[in-house]
C-alpha positions in Angstrom: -3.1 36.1 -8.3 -4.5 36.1 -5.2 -6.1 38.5 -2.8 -3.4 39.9 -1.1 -4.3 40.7 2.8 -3.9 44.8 3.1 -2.5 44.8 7.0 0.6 43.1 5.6 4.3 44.3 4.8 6.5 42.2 2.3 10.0 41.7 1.4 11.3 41.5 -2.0 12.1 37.8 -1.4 8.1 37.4 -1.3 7.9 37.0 3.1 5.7 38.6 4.5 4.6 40.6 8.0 2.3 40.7 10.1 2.9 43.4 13.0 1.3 42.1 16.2 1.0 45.2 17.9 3.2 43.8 20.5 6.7 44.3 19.5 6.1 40.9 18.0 5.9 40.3 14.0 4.2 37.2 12.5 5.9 35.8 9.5 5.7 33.5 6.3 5.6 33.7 2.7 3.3 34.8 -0.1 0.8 33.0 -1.8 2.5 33.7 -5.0 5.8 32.8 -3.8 4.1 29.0 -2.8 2.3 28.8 -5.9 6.0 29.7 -7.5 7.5 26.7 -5.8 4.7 24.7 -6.0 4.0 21.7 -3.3 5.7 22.0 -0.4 7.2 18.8 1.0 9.6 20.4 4.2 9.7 23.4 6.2 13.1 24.0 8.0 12.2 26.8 10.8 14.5 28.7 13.3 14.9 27.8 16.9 12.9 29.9 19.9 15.3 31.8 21.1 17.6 32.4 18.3 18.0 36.0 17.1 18.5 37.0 13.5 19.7 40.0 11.6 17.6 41.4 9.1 18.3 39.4 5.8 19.8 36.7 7.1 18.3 33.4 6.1 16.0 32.1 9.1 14.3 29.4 7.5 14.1 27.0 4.5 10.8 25.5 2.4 11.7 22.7 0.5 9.2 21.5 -2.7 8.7 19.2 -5.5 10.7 21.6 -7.7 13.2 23.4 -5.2 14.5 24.3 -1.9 14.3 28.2 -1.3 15.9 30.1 1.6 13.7 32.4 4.0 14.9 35.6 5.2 14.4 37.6 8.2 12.6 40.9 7.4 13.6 42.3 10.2 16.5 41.7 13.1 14.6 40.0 16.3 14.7 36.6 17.9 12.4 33.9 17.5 9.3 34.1 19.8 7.4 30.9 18.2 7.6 28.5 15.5 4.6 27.1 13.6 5.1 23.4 14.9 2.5 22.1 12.9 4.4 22.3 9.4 6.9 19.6 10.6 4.1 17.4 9.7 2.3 19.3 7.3 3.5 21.7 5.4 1.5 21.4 2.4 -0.3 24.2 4.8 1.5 26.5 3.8 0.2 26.3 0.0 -3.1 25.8 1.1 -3.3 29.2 3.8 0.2 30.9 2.5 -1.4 34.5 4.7 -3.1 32.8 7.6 -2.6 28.9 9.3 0.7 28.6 6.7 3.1 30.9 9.5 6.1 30.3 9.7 7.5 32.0 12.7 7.0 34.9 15.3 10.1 37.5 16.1 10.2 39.8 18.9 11.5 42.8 16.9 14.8 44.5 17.8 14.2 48.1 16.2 10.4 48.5 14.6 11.4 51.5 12.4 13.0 48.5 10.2 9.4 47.5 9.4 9.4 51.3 7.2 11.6 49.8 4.8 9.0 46.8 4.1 6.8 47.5 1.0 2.9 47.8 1.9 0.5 45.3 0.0 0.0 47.2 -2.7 4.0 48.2 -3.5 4.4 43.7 -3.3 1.3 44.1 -5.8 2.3 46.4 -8.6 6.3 44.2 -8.0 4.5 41.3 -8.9 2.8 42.3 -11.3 5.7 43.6 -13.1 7.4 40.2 -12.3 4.9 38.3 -14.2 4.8 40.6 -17.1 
């Protein structure tokens, strides 16, 4: 497994978050979860402007072996997109935690991000996943 960055939160459903420091979150998906699904072909990503519960599915990545919903970690509206997957989104399984972003959410309610796990919590779940 990879290193997994330390400054992150994670869902269950392998996204992951970056807080900003703005009231804005970064978002996109583990490098395990890409190695899971192996080449990505097609990245599906939510519209600027469109607000999302948390949960709800925002996005789609589409490879080789399957297409796999993406889920809003927390409830906010899209800030920005990561354009440049449209035409490559084999990025994301080459830089899953940086230039492989999905999208950016301006966050409705930030205690939401407390009920993310920390890097190590999406660690030991892993982990356990695999064994």
């Amino acid at each position: 497994m990879s290193e997994i960055p330390g400054d992150l939160k994670f869902m269950k459903s392998h996204e992951w978050v970056r807080v900003e420091g703005d009231g804005k979150v970064t978002v996109g998906i583990s490098d395990h979860a890409q190695g899971q699904l192996g080449d990505l072909v097609y990245v599906e990503l939510p519209e600027p402007g469109d607000h999302f519960d948390a949960g709800a599915a925002i996005a789609v990545v589409e490879s080789v072996k399957a297409a796999s919903d993406i889920y809003a970690p927390v409830a906010g509206t899209v800030v920005s997109v990561n354009e440049a997957l449209t035409d490559t989104p084999e990025t994301v399984n080459e830089d899953a935690f940086g230039e492989g972003w999905l999208f950016t959410l301006e966050v409705d309610d930030a205690d939401q991000l407390n009920e993310l796990m920390d890097a190590d919590a999406y660690a030991r779940m892993v982990e356990a996943d695999e064994g």
